[in-house]
C-alpha positions as CSV (number, residue, x, y, z in Angstrom):
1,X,-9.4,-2.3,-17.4
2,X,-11.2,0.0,-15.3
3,X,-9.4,2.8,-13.2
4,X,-10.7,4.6,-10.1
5,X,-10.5,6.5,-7.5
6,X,-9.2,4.5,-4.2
7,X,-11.7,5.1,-1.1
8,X,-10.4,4.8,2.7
9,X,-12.4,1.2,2.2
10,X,-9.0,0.3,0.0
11,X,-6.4,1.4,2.1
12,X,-5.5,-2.1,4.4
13,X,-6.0,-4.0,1.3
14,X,-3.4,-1.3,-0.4
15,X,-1.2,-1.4,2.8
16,X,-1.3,-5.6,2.8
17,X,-0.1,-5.4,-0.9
18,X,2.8,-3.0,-0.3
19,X,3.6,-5.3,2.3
20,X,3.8,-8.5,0.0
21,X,5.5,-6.2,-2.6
22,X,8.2,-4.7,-1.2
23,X,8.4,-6.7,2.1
24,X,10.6,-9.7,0.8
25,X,13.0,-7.5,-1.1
26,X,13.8,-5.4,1.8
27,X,14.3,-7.8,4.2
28,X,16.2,-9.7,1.9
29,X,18.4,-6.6,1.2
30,X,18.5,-6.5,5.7
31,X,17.1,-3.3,5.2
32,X,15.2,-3.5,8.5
33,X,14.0,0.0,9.2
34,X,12.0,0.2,5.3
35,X,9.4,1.9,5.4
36,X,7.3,-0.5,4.3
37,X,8.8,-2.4,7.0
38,X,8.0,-0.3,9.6
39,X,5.3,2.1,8.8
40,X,1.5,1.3,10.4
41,X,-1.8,0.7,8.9
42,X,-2.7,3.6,11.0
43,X,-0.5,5.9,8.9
44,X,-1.1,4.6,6.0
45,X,-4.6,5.9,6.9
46,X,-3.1,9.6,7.2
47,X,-1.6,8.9,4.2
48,X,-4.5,8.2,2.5
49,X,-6.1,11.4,3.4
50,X,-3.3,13.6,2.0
51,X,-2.3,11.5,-1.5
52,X,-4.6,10.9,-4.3
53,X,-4.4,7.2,-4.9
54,X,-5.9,5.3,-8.1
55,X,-6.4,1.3,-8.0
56,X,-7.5,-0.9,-11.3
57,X,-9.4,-3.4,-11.8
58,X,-9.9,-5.7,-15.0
59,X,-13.3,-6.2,-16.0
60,X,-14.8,-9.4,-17.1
């Protein structure tokens, strides 16, 4: 397992993931103004820039 730093390259891959995450749940719970729900990629990108974010990877 490798972890590093997330670059701004990661972030609509990061903000697609959320999405499938935490998506289903919240609309399943009708909780339709979620964040996750609502937010855009393009805050996710000022986001970004003020969080330190780690991703991992598993190495073969």
């Amino acid at each position: 397992m490798k972890i590093e730093l997330a670059t701004i390259l990661d972030v609509p891959a990061l903000f697609d993931l959320q999405r499938k995450a935490f998506g289903p749940l919240c609309e399943e719970l009708n909780w339709k103004d979620a964040p996750v729900l609502t937010e855009s990629l393009e805050y996710a990108y000022e986001e970004f820039a003020r969080c330190t974010t780690l991703i991992w990877s598993v190495s073969k």
